[in-house]
MMTF fields as JSON, N, C-alpha, C and O atoms, coordinates in Angstrom:
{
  "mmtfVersion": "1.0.0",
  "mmtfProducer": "UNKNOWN",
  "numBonds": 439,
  "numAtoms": 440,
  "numGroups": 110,
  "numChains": 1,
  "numModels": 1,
  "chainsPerModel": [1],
  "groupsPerChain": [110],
  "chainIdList": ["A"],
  "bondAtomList": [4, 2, 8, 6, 12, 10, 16, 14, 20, 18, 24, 22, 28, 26, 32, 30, 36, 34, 40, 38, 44, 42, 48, 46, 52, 50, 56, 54, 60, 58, 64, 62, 68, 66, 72, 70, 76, 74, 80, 78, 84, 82, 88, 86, 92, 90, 96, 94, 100, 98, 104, 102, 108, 106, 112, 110, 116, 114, 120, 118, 124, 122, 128, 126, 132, 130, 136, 134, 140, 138, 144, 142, 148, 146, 152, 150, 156, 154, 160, 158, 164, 162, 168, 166, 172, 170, 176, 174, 180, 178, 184, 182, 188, 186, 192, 190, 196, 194, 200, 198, 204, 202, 208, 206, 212, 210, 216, 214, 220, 218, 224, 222, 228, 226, 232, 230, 236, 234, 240, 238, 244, 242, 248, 246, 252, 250, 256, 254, 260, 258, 264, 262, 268, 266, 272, 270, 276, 274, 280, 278, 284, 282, 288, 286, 292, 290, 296, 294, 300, 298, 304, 302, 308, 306, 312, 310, 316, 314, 320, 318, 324, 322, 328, 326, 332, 330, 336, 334, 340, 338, 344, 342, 348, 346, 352, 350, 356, 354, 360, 358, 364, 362, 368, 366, 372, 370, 376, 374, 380, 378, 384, 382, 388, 386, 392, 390, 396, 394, 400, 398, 404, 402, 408, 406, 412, 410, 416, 414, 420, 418, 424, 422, 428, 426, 432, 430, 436, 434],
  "bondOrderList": [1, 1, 1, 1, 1, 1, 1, 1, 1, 1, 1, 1, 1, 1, 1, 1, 1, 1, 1, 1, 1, 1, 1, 1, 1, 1, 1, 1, 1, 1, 1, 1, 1, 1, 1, 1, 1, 1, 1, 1, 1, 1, 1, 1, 1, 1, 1, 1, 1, 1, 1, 1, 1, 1, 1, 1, 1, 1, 1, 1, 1, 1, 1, 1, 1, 1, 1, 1, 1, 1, 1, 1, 1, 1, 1, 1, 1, 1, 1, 1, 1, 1, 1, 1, 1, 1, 1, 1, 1, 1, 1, 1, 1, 1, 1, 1, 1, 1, 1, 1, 1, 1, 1, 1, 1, 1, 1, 1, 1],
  "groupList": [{"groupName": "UNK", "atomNameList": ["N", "CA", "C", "O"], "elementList": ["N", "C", "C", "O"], "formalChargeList": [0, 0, 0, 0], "bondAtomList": [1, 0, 2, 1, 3, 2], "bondOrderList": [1, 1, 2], "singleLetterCode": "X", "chemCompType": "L-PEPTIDE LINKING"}],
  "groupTypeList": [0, 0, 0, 0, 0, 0, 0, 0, 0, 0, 0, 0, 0, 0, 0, 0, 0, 0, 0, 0, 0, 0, 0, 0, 0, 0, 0, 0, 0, 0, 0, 0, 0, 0, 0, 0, 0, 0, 0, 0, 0, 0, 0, 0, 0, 0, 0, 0, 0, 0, 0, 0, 0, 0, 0, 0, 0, 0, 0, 0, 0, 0, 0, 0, 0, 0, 0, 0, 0, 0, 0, 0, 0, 0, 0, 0, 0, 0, 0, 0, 0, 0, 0, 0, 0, 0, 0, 0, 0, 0, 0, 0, 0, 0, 0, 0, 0, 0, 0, 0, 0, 0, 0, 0, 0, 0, 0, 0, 0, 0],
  "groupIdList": [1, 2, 3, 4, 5, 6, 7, 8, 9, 10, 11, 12, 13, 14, 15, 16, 17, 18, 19, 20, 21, 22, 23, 24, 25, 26, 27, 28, 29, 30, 31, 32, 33, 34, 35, 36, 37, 38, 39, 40, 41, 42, 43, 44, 45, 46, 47, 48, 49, 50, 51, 52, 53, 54, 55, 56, 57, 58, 59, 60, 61, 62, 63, 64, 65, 66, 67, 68, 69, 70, 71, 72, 73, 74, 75, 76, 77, 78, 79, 80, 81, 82, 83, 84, 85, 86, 87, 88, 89, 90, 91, 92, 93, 94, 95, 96, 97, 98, 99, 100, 101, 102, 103, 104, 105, 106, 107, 108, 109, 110],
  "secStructList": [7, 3, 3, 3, 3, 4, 4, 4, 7, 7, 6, 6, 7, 7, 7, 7, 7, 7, 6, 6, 7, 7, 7, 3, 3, 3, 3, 7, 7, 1, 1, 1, 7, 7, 7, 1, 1, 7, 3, 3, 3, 3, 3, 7, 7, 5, 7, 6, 6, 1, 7, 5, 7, 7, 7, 3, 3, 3, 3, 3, 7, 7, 7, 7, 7, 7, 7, 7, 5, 7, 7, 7, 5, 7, 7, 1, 7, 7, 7, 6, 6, 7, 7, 7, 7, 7, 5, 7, 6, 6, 7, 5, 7, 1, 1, 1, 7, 7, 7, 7, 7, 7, 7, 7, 7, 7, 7, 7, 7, 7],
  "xCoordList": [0.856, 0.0, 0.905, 1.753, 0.725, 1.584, 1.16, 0.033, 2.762, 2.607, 3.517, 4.747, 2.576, 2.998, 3.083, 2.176, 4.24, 4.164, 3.634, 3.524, 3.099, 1.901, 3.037, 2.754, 4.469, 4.821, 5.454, 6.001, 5.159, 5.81, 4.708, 4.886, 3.414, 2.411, 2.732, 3.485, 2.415, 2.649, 1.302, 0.625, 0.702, -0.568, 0.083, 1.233, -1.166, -0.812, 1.011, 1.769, 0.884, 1.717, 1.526, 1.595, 1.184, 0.544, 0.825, 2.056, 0.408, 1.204, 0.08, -1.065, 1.594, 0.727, 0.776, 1.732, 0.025, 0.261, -0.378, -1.522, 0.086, -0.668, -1.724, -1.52, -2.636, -3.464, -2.616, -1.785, -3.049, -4.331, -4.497, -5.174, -3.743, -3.563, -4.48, -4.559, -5.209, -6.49, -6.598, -7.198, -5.503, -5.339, -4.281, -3.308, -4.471, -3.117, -2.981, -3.905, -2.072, -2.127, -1.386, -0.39, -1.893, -0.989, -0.771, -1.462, 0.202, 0.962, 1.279, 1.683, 1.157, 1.352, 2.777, 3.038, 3.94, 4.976, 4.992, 3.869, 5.06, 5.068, 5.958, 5.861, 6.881, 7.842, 7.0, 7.302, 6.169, 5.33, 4.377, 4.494, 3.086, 1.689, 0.988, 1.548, -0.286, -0.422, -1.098, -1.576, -1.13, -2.461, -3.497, -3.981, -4.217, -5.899, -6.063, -5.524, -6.929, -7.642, -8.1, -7.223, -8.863, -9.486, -8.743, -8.349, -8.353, -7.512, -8.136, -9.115, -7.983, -8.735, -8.13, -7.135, -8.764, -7.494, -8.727, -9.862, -8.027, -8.689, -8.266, -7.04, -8.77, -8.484, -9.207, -10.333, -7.882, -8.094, -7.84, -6.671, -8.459, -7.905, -8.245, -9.07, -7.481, -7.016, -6.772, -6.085, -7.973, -8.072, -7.086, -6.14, -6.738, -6.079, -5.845, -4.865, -7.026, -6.95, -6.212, -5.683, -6.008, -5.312, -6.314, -6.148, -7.965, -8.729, -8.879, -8.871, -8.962, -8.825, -10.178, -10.384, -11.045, -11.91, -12.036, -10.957, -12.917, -13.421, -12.848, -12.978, -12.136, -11.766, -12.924, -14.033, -12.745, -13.013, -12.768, -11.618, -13.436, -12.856, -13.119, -14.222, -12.567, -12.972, -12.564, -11.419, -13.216, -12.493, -12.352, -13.302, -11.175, -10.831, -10.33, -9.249, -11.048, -11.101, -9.809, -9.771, -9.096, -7.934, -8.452, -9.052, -8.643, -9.384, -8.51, -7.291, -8.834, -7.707, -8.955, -9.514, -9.154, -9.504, -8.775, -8.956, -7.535, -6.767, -7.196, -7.413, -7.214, -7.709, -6.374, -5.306, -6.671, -5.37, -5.05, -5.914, -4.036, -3.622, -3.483, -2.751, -4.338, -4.276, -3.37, -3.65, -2.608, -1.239, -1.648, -1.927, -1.573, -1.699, -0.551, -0.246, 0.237, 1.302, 0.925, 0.614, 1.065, 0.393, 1.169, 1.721, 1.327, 1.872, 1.19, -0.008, 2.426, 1.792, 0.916, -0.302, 1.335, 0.93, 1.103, 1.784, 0.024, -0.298, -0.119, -0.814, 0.675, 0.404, -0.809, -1.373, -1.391, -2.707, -2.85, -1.782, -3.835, -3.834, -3.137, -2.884, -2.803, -1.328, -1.852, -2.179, -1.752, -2.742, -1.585, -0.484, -2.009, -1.338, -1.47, -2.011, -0.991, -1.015, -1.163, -0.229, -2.14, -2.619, -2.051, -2.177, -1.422, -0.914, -1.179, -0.93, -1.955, -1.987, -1.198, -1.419, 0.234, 1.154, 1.117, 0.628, 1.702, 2.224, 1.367, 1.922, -0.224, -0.709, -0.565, -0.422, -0.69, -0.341, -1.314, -2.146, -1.302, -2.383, -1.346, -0.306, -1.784, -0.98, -0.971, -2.05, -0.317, -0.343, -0.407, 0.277, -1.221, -1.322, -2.602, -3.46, -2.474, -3.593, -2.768, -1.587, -3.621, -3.212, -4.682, -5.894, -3.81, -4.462, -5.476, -4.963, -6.834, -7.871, -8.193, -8.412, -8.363, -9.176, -9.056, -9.367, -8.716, -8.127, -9.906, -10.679, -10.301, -11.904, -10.864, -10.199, -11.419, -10.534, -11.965, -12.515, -12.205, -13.455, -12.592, -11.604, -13.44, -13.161, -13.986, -14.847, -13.713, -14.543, -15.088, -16.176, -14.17, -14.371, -13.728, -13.031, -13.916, -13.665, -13.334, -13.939, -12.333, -12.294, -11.049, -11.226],
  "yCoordList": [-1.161, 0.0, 1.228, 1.365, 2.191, 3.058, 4.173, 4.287, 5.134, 5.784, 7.019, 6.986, 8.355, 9.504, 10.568, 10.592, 11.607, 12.574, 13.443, 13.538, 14.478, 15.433, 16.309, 16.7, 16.541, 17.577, 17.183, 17.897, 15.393, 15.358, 14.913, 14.136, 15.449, 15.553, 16.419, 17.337, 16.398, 16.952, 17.145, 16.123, 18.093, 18.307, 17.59, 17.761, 16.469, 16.198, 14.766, 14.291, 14.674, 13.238, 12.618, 12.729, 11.63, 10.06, 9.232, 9.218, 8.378, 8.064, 6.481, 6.261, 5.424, 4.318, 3.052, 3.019, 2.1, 1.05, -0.36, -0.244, -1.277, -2.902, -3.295, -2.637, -3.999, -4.648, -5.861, -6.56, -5.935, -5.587, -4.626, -4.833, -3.555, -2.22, -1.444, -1.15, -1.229, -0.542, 1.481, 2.492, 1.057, 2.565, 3.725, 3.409, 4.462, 5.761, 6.114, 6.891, 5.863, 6.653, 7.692, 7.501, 9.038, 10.462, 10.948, 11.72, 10.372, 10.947, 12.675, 13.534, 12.875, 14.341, 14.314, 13.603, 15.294, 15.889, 16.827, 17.137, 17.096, 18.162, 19.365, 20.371, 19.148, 20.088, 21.31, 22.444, 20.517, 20.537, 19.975, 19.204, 20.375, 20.217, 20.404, 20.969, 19.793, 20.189, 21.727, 21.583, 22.763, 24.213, 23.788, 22.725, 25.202, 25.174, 25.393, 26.265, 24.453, 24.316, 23.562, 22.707, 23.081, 22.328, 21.683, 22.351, 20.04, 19.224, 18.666, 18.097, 18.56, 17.784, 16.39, 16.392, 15.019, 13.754, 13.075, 13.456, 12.185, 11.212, 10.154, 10.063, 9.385, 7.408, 7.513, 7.847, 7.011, 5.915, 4.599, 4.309, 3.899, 2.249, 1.593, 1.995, 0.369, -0.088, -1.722, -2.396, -1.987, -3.701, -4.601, -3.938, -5.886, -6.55, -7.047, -7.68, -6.625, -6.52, -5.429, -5.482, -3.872, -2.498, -1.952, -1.373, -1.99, -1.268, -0.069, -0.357, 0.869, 1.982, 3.041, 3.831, 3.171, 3.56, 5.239, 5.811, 5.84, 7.265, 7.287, 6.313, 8.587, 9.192, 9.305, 9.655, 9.061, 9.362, 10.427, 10.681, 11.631, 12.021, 12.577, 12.185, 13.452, 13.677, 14.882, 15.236, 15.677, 16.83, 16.366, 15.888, 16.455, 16.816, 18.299, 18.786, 18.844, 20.073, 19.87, 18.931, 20.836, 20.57, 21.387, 22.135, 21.745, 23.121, 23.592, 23.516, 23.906, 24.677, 24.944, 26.003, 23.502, 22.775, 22.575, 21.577, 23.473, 23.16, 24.652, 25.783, 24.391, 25.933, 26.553, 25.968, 28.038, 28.273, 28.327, 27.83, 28.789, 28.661, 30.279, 31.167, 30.464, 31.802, 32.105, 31.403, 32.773, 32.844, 34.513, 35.42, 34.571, 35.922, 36.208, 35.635, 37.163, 38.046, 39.332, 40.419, 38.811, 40.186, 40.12, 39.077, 41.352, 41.72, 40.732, 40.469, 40.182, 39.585, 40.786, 40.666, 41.435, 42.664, 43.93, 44.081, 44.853, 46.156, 47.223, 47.231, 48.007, 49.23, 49.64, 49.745, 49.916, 50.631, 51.697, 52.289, 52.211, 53.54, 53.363, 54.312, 51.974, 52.13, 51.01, 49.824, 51.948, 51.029, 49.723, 49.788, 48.714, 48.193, 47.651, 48.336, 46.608, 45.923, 44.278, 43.492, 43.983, 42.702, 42.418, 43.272, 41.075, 41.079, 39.338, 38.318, 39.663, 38.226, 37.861, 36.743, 38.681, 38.909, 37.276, 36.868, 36.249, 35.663, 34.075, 33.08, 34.387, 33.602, 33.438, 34.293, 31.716, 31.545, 30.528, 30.1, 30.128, 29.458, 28.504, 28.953, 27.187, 26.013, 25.92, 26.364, 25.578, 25.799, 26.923, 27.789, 27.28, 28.53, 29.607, 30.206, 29.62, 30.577, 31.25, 30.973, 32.659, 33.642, 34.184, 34.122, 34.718, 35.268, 36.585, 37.673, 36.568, 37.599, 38.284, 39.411, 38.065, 38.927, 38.483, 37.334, 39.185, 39.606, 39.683, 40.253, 38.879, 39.433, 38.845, 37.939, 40.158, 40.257, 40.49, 41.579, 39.595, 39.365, 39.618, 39.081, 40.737, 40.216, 39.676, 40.358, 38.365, 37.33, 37.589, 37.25, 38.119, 38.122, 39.633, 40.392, 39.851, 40.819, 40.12, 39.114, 40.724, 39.91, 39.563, 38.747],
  "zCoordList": [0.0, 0.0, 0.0, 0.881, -1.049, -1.082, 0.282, 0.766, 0.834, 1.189, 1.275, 1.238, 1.42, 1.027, 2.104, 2.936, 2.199, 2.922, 2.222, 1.0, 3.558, 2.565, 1.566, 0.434, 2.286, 1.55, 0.201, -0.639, 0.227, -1.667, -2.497, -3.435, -2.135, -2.791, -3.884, -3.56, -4.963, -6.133, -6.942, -6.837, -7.696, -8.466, -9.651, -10.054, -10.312, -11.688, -11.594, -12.439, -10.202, -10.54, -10.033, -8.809, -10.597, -10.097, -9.214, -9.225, -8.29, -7.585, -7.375, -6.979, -8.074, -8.507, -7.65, -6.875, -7.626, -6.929, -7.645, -8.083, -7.746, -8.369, -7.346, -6.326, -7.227, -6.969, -6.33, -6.91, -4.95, -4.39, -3.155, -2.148, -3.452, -2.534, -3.439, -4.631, -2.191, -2.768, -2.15, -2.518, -0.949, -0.269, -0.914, -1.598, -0.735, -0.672, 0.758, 0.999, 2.124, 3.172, 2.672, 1.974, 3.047, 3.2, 4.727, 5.392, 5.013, 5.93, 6.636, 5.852, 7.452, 7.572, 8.152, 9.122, 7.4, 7.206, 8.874, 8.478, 9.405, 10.949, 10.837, 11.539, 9.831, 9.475, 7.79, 7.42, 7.365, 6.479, 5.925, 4.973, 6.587, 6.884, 5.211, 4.271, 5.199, 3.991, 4.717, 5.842, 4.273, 4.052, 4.194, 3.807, 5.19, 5.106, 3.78, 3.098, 3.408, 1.747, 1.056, 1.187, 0.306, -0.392, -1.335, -2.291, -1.242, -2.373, -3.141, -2.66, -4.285, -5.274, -5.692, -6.417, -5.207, -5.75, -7.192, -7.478, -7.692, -8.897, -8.978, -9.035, -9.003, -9.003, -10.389, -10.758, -11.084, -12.302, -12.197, -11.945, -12.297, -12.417, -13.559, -14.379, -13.632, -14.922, -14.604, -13.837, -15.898, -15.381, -15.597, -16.022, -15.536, -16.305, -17.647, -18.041, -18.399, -19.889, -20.31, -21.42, -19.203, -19.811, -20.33, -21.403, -19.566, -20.318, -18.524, -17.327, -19.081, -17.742, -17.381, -18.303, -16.298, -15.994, -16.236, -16.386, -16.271, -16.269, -14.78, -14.038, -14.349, -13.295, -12.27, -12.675, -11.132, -9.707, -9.388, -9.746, -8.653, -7.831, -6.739, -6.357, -5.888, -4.835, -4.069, -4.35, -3.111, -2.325, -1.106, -0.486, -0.635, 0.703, 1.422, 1.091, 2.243, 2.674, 4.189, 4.984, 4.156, 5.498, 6.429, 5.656, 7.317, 8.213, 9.304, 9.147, 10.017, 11.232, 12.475, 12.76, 13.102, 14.436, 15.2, 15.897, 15.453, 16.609, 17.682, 17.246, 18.571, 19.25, 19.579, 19.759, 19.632, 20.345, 21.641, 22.363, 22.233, 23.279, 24.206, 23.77, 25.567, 25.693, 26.952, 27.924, 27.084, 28.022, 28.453, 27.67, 30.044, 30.571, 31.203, 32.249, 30.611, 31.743, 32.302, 31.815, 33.629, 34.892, 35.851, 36.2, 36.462, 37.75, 38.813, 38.916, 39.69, 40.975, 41.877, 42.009, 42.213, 43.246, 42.148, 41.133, 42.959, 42.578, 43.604, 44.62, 43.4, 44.691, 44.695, 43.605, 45.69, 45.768, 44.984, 44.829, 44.382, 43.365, 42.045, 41.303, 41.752, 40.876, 39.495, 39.506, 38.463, 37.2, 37.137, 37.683, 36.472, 35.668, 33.912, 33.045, 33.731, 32.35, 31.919, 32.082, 31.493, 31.605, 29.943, 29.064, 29.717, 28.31, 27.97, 28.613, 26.318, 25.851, 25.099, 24.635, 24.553, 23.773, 23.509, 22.456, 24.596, 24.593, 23.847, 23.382, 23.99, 23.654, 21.881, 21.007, 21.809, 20.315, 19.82, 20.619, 18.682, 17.861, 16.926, 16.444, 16.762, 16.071, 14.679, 14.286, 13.796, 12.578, 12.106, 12.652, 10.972, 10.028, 10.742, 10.093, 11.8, 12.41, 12.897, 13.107, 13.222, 14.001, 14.894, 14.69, 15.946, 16.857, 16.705, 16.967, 16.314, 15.915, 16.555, 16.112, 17.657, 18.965, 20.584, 20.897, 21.328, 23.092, 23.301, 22.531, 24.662, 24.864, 26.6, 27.101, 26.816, 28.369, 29.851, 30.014, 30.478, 31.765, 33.004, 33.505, 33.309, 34.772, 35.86, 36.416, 36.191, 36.548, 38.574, 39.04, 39.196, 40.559, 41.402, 40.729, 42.346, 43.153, 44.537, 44.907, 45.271, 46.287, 47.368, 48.273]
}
């Protein structure tokens, strides 16, 4: 059963196998992921006479379901009267995301 890393996926080159491997696994690369985006694949097969079928095909959509990650840097203590600075700088998001929007609560008094 053949198998492939996403990043030597190639558009338009084939990637063949004999019977009776019926799979393609695609592997994910960690150093290189495939992109959020929509792939287009096609299965042709081809009998043992060498007579070969009308194309298959299919979409696979990749998405970006990893959540991110939210990290707060704050002062331990505050002087009385004395503002400070609450920071999400640090928080980050996995893969090809970025960070959109800070929604900052304050949850208790006390």
């Amino acid at each position: 059963m053949p198998e492939v890393k996403s990043a030597e996926l190639q558009v338009n080159q084939a990637i063949e196998a004999d019977a009776p491997d019926t799979n393609l696994i695609i592997t994910v690369d960690a150093d290189n992921p495939l992109k959020v985006g929509t792939y287009s694949f096609q299965l042709v097969v081809t009998d043992n006479a060498g007579n070969t079928s009308a194309p298959a095909t299919v979409k696979v959509t990749v998405i970006d379901d990893a959540a991110p990650t939210a990290i707060i840097d704050a002062p331990a203590t505050v002087g009385f009267g004395k503002g400070f600075t609450l920071s999400g700088r640090r928080s980050t998001d996995v893969g090809q995301g970025t960070i959109a929007k800070y929604s900052w609560t304050l949850l208790s008094v006390g």
